[in-house]
C-alpha positions as CSV (number, residue, x, y, z in Angstrom):
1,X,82.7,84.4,127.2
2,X,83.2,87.9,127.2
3,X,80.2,90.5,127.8
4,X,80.3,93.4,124.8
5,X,79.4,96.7,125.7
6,X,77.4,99.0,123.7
7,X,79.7,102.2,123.4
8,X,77.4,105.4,123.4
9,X,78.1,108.4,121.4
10,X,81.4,110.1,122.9
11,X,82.6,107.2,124.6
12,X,85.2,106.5,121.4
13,X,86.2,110.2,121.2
14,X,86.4,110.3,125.0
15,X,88.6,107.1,125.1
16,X,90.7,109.0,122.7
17,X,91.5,111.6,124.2
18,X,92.8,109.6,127.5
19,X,94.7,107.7,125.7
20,X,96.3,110.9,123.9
21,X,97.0,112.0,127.4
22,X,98.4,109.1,128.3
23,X,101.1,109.1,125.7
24,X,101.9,112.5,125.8
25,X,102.3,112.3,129.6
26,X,104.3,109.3,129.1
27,X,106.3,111.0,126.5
28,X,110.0,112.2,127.5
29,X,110.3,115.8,127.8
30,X,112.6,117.6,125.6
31,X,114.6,119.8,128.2
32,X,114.8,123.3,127.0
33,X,118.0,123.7,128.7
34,X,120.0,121.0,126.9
35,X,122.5,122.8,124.6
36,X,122.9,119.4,121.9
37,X,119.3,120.0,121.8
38,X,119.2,123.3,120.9
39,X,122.3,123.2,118.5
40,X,120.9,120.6,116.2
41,X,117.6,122.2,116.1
42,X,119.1,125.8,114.8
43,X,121.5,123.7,113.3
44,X,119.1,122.5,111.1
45,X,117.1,125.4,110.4
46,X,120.3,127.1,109.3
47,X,121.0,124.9,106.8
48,X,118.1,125.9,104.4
49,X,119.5,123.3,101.6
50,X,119.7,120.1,104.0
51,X,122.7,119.1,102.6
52,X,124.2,118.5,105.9
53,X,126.2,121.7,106.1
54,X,125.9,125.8,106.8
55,X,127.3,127.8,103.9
56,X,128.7,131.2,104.5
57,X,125.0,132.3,102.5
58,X,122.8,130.2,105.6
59,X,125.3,131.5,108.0
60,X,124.1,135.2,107.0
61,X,120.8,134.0,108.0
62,X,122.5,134.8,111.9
63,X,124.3,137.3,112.3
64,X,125.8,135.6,115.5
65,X,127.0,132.9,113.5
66,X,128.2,135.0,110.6
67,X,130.4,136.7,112.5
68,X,132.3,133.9,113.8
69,X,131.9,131.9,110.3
70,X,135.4,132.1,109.3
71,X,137.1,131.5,113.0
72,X,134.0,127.9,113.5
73,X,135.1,126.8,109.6
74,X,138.8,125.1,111.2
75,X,139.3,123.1,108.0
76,X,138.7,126.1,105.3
77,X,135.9,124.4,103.1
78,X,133.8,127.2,103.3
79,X,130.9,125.4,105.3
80,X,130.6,124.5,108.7
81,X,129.9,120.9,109.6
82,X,128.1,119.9,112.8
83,X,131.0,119.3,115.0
84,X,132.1,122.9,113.7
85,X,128.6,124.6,114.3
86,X,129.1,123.7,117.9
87,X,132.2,125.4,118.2
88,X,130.7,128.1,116.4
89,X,128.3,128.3,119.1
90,X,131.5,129.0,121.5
91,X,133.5,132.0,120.1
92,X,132.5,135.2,120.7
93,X,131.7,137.4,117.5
């Protein structure tokens, strides 16, 4: 049979917090360096409407990316798609 233990006051929140630690040490590290990374974040903060895509109006949002709008946008819809936004990322404005 198993002995319970009395927890006393901070023991639960103390228990807690190791085990907080313990996930968020465990966790994978997003590296800062990694360009995919990087590319779908601004990516998606670009495209304000979430529909998947970066209009010529969220382009304007950066003007690094508004410059090259109209060499990253290969097939001539007028948005870039992902794929496109990452050779966006490539040309010099």
């Amino acid at each position: 049979m198993l002995k319970q233990t009395k927890l006393q006051f901070g023991q639960p929140l103390a228990l807690a917090v190791l085990a907080a630690t313990a996930v968020y040490m465990a966790a994978p590290k997003a590296n800062a360096a990694d360009p995919s990374l990087t590319e779908a974040k601004t990516f998606a903060a670009l495209d304000i409407n979430q529909d998947g895509f970066i209009d010529k109006k969220e382009a304007g949002i950066s003007p690094s990316v508004a410059k090259v709008f109209d060499s990253a946008d290969t097939d001539r819809d007028g948005r870039l798609s992902p794929p496109e936004y990452a050779k966006a990322s490539s040309l010099k404005p």
